[in-house]
N, C-alpha and C positions, 0 to 999 in steps of 0.2 A: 606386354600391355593387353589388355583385357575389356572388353565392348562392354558397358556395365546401363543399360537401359532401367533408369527408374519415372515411377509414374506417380503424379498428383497433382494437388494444388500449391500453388506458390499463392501466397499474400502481402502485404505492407504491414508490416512492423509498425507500430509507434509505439513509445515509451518514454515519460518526462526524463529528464535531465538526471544523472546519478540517481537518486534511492529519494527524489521525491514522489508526494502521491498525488496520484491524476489529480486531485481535489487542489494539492496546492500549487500545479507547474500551470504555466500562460503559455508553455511550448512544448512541442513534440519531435522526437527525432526518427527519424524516418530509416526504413533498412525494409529488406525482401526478405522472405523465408518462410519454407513449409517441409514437412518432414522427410521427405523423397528428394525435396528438393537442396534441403541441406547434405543429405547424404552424395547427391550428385557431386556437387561440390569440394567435399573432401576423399571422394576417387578421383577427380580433376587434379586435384593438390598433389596426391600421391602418385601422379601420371596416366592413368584407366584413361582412357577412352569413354568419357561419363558422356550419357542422353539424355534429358527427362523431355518428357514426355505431358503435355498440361493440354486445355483452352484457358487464354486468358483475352480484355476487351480487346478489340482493334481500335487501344485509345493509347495518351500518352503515358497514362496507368499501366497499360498492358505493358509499351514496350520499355518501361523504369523497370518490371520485373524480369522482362528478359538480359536488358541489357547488364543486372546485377550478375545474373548467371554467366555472361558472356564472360565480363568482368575475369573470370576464374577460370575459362576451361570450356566451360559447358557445350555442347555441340545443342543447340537450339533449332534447330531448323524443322525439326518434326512437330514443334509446336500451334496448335490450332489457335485463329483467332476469331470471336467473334462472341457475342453473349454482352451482358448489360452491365457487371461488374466484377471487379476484383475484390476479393475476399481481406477483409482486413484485421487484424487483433490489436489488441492494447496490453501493453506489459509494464503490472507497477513489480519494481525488483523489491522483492526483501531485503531484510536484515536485522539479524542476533535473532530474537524472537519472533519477530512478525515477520510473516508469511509471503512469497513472491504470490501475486496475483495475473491472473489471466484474464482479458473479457473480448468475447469472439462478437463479430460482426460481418459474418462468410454468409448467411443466409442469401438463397438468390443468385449466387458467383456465377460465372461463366463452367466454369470446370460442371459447378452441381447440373445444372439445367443441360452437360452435355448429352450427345445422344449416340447410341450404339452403332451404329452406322457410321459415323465418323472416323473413327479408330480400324484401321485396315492393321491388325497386328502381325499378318504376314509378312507385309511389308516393313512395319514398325522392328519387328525382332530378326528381321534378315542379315545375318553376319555377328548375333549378339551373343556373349558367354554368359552374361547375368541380367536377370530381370526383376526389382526389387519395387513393392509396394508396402502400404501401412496400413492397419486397419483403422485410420481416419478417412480414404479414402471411399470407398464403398459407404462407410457412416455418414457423408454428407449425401445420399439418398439418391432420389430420382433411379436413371438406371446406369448410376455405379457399382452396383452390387454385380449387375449381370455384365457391365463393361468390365469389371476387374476377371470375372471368370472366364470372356472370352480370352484376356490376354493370358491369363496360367493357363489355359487348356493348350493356346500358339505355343507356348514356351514348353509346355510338355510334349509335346507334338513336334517341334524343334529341336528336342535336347538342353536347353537352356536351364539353367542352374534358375531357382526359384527362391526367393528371400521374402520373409513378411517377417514384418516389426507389429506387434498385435498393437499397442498404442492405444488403449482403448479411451474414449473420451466419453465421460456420462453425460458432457450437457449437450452432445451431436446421435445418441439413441440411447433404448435400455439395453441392458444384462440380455435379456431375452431375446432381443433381435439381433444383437450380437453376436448373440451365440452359435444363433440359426445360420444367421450370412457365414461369419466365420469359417462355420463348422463345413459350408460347402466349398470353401475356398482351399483349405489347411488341406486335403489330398493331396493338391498340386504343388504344394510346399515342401522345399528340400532345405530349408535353411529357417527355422521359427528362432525369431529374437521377442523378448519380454523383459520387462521389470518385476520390481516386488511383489506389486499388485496387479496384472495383465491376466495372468493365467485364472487366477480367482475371479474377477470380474468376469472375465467372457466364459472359461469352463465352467467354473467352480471348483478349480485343482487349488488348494491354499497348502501354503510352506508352515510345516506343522513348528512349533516354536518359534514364533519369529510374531514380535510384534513393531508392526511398522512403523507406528505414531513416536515409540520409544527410540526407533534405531537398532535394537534386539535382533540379529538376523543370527540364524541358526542353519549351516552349510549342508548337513545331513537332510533338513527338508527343502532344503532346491534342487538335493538330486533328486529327490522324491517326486516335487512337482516336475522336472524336464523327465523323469523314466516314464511320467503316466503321460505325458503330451505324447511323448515318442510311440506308445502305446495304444494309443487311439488314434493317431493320425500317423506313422507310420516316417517321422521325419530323419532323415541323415544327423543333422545336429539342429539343437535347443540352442543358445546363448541367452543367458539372462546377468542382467546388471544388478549388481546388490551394493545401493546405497541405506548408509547409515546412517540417517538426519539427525546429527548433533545441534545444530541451530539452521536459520536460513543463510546463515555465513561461513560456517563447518561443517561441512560432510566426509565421511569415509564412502571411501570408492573403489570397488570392486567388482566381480563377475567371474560367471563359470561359464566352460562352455562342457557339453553331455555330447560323448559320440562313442558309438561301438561298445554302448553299455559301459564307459566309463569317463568319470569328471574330473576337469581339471580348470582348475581354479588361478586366477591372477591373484598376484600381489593389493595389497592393500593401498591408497594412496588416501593421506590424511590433504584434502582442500580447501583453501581458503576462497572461498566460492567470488567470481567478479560477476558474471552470468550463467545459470544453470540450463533456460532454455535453447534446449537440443543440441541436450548432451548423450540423451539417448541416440538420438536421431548420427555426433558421430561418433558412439560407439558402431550401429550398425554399418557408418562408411569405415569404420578403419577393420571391422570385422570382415568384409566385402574381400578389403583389397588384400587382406593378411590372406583370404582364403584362396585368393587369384594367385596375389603372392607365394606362399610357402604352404600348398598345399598337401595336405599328409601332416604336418606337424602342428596338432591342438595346440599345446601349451603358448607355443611362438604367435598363434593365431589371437589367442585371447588375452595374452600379453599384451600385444601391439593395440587390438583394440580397446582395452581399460588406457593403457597409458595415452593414446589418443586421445580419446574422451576426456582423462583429467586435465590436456592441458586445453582441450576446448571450453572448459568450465570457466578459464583463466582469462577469456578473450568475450568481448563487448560483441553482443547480438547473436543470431543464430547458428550464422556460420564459423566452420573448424580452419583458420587457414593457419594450418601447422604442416610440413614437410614429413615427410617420410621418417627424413635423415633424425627431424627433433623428435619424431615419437622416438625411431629406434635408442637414441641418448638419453630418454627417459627410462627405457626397456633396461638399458644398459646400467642405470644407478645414477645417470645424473641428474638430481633431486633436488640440489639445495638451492636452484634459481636464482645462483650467481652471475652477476653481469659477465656476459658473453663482449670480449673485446678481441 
């Protein structure tokens, strides 16, 4: 078992009722989830020792959010309380053609307005093997950018295994400050996770053939993109997710992971999409625990984590709560999603 400290924001989910749109539900269904913090949650699943690490209000808001995470595992107690809100989003889901939709409502949260002094990460990463944030965090501003570098510098200074999911969200900063924050965090990173489009937004590293609006993904330039990331920042391993949007109801599902100057590639898994939000989020927990897990062995690592992810795609809201034992039976070829008696 494995101390796996992740840090962010946790929010309130609402989303109408199956695949209607905001415009036409009279109701919302309510759930918890933010990107650190869905990953916590499926290191708790797989048994890790998961921590996140937030501010959320000292209201009955705040502790719906904690108490989700408890729900699962979570060891919550390093959580700060106090600030004016909880961060919230709205999720219309897709489907065939049209688009899943996103609309944020975080501005103001408790998390954004916290302060550098708060966060004692000596004490926060005492006894801890991994320490895993996303570049949403740092992008919801004030002084996140400089709290996320005090905690990589603890962790580098500690020994602790370093994870960033770049994540990058345009309507929370631009390309250019991005890049900037980014660019001073990615030293302390031993573990960079991306998608299709992550390394493009924030570097400017783009995957040469590969058009993304089609589903056209070309495998020759994602080595290309993880060899230049590793190149300028100096990372152990890359892992990037390569989804091929056939509709918002079909997707092909994949991922490489880049170490030791060379890639290795997961299987493909064809999805029939139930919810896509934060599937990235656990690829990067089932990436975590494969690496706790069976470490030295690439192939078994990015395995574990794609098959993770595809069957969290299969399960209603943010959280992955699939077992170990189901990823590994996926790993294994059990595919056809025959009722289990």
């Amino acid at each position: 078992m494995s101390r796996i400290i992740t840090f962010g924001e946790i929010m309130m989910r609402l989303n109408p009722p199956g695949y209607l749109k905001l415009l036409q539900s009279d109701s919302l269904n309510i759930s918890f989830a933010g990107g650190e913090a869905n990953v916590a949650v499926s290191a708790a699943n797989y048994g890790e020792e998961a921590v996140f690490i937030t501010k959320v209000p000292a209201s009955d808001l705040g502790q719906c959010a904690v108490n989700a995470l408890r729900r699962y595992g979570v060891e919550t107690g390093g959580i700060l309380r106090g600030g004016p809100r909880l961060g919230c989003y709205y999720v219309e889901k897709g489907a065939s053609q049209r688009g899943s939709k996103v609309i944020y409502d975080r501005a103001g949260s408790s998390i954004a307005l916290a302060k550098r002094e708060e966060f004692d990460w000596n004490r926060i990463l005492e006894g801890a093997d991994w320490f895993h944030f996303t570049g949403i965090t740092p992008a919801l501003g004030g002084e996140l950018p400089e709290i996320c570098l005090d905690a990589v510098k603890a962790a580098r200074a500690k020994g602790v295994t370093v994870s960033c999911d770049l994540n990058y969200r345009g309507k929370l900063w631009s390309r250019g400050k991005a890049c900037e924050v980014m660019s001073s965090l990615m030293p302390y990173v031993d573990v960079c996770i991306a998608n299709e489009e992550d390394a493009k937004d924030v570097f400017g590293i783009e995957a040469e053939n590969t058009d993304i609006g089609s589903g056209r993904l070309d495998r020759g330039g994602y080595v290309s993109v993880a060899r230049q990331l590793t190149d300028r920042f100096g990372f152990g391993q890359v892992a990037i997710t390569l989804r091929g949007s056939i509709s918002a109801s079909e997707n092909n599902w994949s991922g490489m992971l880049y170490t030791g100057g060379q890639a290795y590639f997961a299987p493909n898994y064809r999805i029939h999409l139930v919810d896509r939000v934060g599937g990235g989020d656990s690829f990067g927990g089932g990436l975590i625990h494969a690496m706790c897990r069976w470490s030295g062995d690439p192939q078994k690592e990015i395995d574990f984590a794609i098959a993770a992810s595809c069957l969290k795609q299969t399960i209603e809201n943010d959280f992955n709560l699939v077992s170990e034992a189901e990823v590994l039976a996926l790993c294994a070829g059990n595919a056809s999603g025959r009722v289990q008696r």
